[in-house]
C-alpha positions as CSV (number, residue, x, y, z in Angstrom):
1,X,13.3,4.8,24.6
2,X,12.4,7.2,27.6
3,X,11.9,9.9,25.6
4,X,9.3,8.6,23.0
5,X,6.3,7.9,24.7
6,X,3.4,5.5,22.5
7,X,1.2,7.6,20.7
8,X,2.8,10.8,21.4
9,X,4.3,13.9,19.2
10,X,8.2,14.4,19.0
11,X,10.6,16.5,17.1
12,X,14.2,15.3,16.1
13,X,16.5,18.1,15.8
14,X,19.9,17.7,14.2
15,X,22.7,18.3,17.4
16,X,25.0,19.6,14.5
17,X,23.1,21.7,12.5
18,X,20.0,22.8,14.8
19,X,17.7,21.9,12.0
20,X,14.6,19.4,12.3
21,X,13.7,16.8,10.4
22,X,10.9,17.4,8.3
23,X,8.0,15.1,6.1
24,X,8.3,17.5,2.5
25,X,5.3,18.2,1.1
26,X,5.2,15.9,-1.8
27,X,5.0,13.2,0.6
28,X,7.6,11.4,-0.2
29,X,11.1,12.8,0.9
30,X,12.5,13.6,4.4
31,X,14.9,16.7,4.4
32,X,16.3,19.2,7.4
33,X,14.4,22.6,7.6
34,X,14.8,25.0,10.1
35,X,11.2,25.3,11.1
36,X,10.1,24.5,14.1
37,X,6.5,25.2,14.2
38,X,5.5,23.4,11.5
39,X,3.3,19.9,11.3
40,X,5.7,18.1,8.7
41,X,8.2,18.1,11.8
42,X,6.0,16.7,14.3
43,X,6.6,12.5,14.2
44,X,3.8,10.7,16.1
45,X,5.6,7.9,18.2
46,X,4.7,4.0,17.4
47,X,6.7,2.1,20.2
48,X,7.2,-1.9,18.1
49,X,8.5,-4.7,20.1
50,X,10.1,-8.0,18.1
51,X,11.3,-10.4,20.5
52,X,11.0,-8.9,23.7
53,X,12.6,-5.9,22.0
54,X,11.6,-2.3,21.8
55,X,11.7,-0.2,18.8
56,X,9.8,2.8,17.1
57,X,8.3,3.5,14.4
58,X,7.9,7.3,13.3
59,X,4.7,8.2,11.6
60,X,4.0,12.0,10.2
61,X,1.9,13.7,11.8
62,X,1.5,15.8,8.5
63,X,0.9,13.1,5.6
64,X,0.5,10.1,7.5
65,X,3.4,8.0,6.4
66,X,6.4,6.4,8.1
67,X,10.2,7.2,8.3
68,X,11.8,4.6,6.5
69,X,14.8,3.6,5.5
70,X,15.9,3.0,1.2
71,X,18.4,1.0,-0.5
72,X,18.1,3.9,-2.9
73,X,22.0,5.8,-3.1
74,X,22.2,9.8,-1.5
75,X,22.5,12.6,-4.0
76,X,25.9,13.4,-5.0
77,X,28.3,15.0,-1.9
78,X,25.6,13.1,0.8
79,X,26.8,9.7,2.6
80,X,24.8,6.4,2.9
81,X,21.1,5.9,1.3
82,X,18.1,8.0,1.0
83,X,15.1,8.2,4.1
84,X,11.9,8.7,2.9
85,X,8.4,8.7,3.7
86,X,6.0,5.4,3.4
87,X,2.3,4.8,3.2
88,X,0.9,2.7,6.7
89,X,0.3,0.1,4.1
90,X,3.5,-0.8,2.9
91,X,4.8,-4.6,3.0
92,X,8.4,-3.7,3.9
93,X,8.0,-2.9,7.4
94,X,11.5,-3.4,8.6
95,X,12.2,-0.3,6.6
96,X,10.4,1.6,9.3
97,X,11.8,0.3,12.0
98,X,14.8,2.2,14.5
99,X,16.2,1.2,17.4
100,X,16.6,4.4,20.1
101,X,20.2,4.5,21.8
102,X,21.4,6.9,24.3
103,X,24.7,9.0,23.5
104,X,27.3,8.0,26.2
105,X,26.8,12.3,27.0
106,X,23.4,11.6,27.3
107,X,22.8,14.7,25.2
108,X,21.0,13.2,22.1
109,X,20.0,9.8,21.1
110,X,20.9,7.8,17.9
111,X,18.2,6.2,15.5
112,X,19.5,3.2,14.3
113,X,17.9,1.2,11.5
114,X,16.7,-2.4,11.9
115,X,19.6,-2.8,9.3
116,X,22.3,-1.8,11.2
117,X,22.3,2.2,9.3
118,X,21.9,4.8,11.5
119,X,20.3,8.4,10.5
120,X,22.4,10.9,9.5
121,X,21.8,14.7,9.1
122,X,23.9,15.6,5.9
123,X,25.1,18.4,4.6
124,X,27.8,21.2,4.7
125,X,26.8,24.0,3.1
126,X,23.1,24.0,2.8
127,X,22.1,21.1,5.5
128,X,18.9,19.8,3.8
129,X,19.3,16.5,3.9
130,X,18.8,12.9,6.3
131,X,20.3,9.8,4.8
132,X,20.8,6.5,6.8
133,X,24.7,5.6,7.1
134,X,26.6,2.7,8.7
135,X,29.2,3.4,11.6
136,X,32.7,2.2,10.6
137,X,34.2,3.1,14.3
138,X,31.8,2.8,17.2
139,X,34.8,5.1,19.0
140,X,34.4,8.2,16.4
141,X,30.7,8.3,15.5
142,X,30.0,10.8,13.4
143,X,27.9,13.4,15.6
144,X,25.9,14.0,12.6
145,X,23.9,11.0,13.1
146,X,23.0,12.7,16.8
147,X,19.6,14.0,17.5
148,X,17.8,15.7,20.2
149,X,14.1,14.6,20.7
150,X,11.6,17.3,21.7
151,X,8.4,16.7,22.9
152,X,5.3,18.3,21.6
153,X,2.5,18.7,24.1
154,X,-0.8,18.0,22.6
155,X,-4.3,20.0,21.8
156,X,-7.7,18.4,22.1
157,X,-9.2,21.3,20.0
158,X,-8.6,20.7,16.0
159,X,-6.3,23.5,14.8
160,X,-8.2,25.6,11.9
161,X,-7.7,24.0,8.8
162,X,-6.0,26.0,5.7
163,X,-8.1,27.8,3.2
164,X,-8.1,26.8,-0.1
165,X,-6.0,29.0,-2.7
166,X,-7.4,30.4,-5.7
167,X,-5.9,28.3,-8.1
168,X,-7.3,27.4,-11.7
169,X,-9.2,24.3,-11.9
170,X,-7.6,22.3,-14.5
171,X,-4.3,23.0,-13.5
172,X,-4.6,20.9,-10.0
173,X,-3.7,17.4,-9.9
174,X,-6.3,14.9,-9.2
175,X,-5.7,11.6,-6.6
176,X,-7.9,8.8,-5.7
177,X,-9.7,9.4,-2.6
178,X,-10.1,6.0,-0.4
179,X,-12.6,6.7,3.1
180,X,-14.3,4.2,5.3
181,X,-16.6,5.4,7.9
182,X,-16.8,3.5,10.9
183,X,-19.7,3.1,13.7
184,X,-19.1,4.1,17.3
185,X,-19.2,0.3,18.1
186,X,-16.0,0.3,15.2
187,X,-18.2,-1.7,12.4
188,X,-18.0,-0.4,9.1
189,X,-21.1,2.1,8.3
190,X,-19.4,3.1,5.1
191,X,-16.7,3.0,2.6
192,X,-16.2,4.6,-0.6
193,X,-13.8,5.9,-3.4
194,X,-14.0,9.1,-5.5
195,X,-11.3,11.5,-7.4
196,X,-10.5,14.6,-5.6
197,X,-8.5,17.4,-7.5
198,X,-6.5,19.5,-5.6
199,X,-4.7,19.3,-2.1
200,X,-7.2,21.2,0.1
201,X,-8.2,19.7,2.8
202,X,-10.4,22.1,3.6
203,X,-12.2,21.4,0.3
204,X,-11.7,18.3,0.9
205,X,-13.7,17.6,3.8
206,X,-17.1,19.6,2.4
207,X,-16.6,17.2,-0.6
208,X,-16.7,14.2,2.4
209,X,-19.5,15.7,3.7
210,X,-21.3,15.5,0.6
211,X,-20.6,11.9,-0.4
212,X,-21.8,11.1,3.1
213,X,-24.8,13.1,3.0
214,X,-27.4,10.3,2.4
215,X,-25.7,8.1,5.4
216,X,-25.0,10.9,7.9
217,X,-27.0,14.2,8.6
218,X,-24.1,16.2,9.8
219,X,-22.3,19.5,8.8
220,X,-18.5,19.4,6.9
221,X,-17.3,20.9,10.3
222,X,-18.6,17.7,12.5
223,X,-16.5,15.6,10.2
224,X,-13.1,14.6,11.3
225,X,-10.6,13.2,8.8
226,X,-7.6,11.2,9.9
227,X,-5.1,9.2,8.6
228,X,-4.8,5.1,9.9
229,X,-2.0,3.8,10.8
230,X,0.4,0.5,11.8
231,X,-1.5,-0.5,14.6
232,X,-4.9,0.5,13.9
233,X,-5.1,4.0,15.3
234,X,-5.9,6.7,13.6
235,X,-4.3,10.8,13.5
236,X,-6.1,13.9,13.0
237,X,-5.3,15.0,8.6
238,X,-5.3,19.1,9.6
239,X,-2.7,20.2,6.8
240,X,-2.9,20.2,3.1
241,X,-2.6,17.0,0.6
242,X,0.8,16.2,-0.2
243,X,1.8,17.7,-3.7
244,X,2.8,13.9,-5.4
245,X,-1.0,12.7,-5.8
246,X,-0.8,9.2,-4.5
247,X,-4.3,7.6,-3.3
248,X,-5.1,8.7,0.4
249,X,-6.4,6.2,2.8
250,X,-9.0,8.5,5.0
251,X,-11.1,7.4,8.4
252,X,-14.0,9.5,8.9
253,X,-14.7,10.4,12.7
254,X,-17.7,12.2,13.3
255,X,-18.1,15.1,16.0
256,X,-19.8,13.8,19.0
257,X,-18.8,10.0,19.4
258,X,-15.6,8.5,21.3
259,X,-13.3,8.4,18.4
260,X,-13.9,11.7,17.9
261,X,-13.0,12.4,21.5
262,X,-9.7,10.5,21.9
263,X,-8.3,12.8,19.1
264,X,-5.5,14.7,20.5
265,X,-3.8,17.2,17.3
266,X,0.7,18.0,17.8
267,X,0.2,21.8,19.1
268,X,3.1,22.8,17.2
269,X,3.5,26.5,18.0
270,X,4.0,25.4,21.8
């Protein structure tokens, strides 16, 4: 567990294949992509203890959900059971749950689930794919399931967000949009729902600002918008809306107070 330190940013890269493991953008799968500087590989660390024990949790750092285990069978040529990305909210959390161990080379670690799986990179030909698999020889584990964890130093600035593309209207996909906007003292000022269309967060945010226009004097660009999760913290939302139009959970964090301070963003072209 050395190597994942509470609340911050890591990579996993596959030992085999070089590739990272990577949040897709419909929010939903996990697959291997060989970009590096990308938000969808950065994993925000969640140390868990049960018992006495440690274990982690992995939240995106992109979409806000957890690396979690399925009973759900690979696609064809894959071993074990599909990973895949779940909201902060979900009741199974033993799904999220992995236990670090150190390879006996000390050159990678292995993420085993609470359920005795472990993750595995799959893939011959085309390596785009993680699946959770069980170990039938402790003495001849698979070095697929081997990863190498790099750290991703943090920013306190918020990276630019995207600009929105030019896309027809109609033809975006609307989501229900949930936000609760807390005091500095962490009581609830506000809460609200609307229907957003589109995944721009940039867009987005100036639609924020003008729901909370009565409440809060401020400008779209003194509003932060981040994501909640496990424990009760919160991570900065600086990339695009995932493509699969599930409801969003947002905090608002306005520009000025101590929440808005303690934001630190994955600076992922390090």
């Amino acid at each position: 567990m050395d190597q994942f330190h509470h609340g911050h940013h890591v990579r996993l890269r596959s030992r085999v294949h070089g590739t990272y493991l990577h949040a897709d953008d419909d929010g939903h799968g996990v697959f291997l992509r060989q970009h590096r500087a990308s938000m969808n590989a950065a994993w925000a660390v969640h140390r868990h203890q049960i018992q006495n024990e440690q274990y982690l949790l992995l939240h995106s750092a992109a979409y806000g959900r957890y690396l979690a285990a399925t009973d759900v069978p690979a696609p064809r040529d894959h071993r074990g059971l599909r990973v895949e990305q779940r909201n902060y909210n979900h009741p199974e959390v033993d799904a999220m749950v992995w236990q670090v161990i150190l390879s006996e080379s000390g050159e990678g670690v292995y993420l085993r689930h609470i359920g005795g799986r472990r993750l595995r990179a799959n893939g011959r030909y085309w390596n785009t794919d993680a699946t959770v698999d069980y170990v039938d020889d402790l003495d001849n584990i698979s070095r697929k399931m081997l990863w190498v964890v790099e750290q991703i130093p943090s920013r306190e600035i918020i990276p630019p967000l995207p600009r929105p593309t030019r896309l027809p209207h109609l033809t975006l996909r609307s989501r229900l949009i949930m936000y609760i906007l807390p005091t500095v003292y962490g009581a609830l000022l506000a809460r609200g729902t609307f229907v957003f269309r589109g995944r721009s967060v940039y867009r987005l945010r100036k639609e924020l600002a003008r729901q909370l226009g009565v409440i809060v004097n401020v400008e779209d660009s003194d509003l932060f918008m981040c994501l909640p999760t496990q424990d009760g913290r919160i991570f900065p939302l600086v990339v695009d809306l995932p493509r699969s139009g599930q409801t969003l959970h947002i905090v608002v964090v306005v520009a000025g107070t101590p929440a808005q301070a303690a934001l630190r963003y994955a600076d992922v072209d390090a």
